[in-house]
N, C-alpha and C positions, 0 to 999 in steps of 0.2 A: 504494500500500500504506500502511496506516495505520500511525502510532506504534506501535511496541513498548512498552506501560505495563507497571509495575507492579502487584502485586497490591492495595497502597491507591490508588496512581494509578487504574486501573482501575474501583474500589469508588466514586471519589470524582469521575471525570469520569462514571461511567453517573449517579451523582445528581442532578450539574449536567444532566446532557440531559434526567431524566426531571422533572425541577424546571422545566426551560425548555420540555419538552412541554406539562406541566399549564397553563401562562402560553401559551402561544402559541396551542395547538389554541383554548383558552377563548375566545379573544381573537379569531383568524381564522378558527377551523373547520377542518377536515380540511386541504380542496382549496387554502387559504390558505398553507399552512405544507411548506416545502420544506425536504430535507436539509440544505443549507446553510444555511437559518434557524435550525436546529436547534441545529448544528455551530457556528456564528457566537455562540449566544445560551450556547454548554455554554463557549467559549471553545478551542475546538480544532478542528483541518482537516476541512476535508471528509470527508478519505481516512478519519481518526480515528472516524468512523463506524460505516464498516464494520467497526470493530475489533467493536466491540459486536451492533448486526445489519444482516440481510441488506439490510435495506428499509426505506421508512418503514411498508409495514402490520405488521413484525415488532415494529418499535418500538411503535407503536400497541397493538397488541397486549399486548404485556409493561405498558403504562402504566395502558392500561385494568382491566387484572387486578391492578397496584400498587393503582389508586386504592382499589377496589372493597377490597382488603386493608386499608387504612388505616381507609378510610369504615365497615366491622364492627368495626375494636378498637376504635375512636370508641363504637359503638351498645354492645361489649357493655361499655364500662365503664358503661352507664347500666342495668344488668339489676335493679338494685335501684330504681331510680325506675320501675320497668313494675310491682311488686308492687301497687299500690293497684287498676290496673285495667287487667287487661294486655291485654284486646283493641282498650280506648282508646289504649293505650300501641303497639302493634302499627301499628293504623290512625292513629295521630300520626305513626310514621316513613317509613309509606309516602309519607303527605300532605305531610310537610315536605320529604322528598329531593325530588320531584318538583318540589315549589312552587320550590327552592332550583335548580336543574337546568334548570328548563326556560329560563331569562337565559342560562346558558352556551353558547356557541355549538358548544362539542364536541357537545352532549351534544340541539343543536339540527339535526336529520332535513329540515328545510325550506332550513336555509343548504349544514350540512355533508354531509349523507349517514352520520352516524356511527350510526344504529341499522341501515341498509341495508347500510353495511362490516361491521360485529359480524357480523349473521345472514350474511352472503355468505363470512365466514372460514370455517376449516377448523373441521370440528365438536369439534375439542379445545381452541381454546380460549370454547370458547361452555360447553361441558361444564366446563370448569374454573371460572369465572366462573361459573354453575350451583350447582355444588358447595357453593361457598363461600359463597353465600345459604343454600343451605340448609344449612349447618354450623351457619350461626348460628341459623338458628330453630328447629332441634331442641337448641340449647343454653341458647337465651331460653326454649324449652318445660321442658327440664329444671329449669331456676333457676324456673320456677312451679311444678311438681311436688314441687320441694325444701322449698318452700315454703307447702303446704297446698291446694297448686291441683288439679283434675281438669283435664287438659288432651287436649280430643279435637281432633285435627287431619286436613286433608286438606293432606300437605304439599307434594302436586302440585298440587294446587287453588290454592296458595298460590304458588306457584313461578310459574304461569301469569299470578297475578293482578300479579305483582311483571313480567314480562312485557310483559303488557300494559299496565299504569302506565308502561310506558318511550317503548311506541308513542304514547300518551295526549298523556306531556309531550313528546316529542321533538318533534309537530304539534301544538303549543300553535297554533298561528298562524291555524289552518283554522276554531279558536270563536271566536266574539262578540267584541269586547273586553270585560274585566268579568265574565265567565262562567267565565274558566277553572277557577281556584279554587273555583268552589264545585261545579262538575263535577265537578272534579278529586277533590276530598274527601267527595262523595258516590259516585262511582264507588270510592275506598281501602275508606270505612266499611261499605259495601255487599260489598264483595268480603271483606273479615276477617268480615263476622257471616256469611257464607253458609261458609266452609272453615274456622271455628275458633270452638269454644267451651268456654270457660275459668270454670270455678266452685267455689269451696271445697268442698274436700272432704267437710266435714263438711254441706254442706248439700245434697251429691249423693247420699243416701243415703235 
């Protein structure tokens, strides 16, 4: 049975583990990283764990949907640098997450398995993780709107293409060497100009 924490105890060993997730998973991969790596890296017992959750995929789980929370307040403080030209701006975020992502070993489908664990979870939290993309591009949509933009979107179109960009970098391995990158950002550019187009208003008319 784990420690009995407190409520800042508690608030302040889940950081340390989900601190020592981001470092370890990046570092080993899934299949790498064991309870007790975890436990050992948060600075508490094993058993101290389970205080928090069930498993490592619960954990996993709640980390990936952290990250993903962090990685959009990141993007929407930049909603003002998307004004000059927002579907460059758009296809920029797709092309740089990916470019940035595909070195991690989390987030690497050939080492770890972690695009084949996500889709094999329970459909709530794939739905949640979902959600929260598109929170943001209907609020990156509104801040162009706000702004003098016509903005027509398919934002399941969009949804799919962010999707499939995951499958794309997570089997970086299986292109060329020297190709990926520019696949990669032809596939992003090509995908944004086909489900979203964005034009002043005043010149929509």
């Amino acid at each position: 049975m784990g420690k009995a924490f407190t409520e800042a105890e508690r608030a302040a060993v889940q950081e340390r583990l989900r601190r020592a997730g981001l470092e370890l998973f990046a570092r080993k991969g899934i299949k790498g990283v064991s309870i007790r790596d975890l436990a050992a890296a948060a600075g508490i017992a094993q058993g101290g764990f389970y205080t928090f959750y069930e498993n490592k995929e619960d954990f996993l789980c709640d980390l990936m949907e952290l990250r993903v929370r962090e990685k959009l307040t990141l993007l929407r403080g930049r909603n003002q640098e998307s004004l000059g030209d927002p579907a460059g701006f758009l296809s920029g975020v797709f092309c740089s997450e990916g470019l940035h992502l595909k070195e991690n070993k989390l987030f690497d489908n050939m080492i770890s398995g972690t695009l084949a664990f996500f889709y094999d979870r329970e459909k709530n939290i794939r739905e949640r993780v979902s959600s929260l993309y598109r929170a943001y591009l209907e609020d990156l949509f509104a801040c162009w709107e706000e702004n003098g933009y016509l903005v027509t979107a398919d934002l399941d179109g969009l949804m799919n293409l962010i999707r499939a960009a995951g499958i794309l970098f997570s089997n970086a391995a299986l292109l060329d060497d020297g190709y990926f990158e520019q696949t990669y950002r032809c596939f992003c550019e090509a995908g944004v100009r086909q489900f979203l187009k964005v034009v002043p208003r005043d010149a929509a008319g």
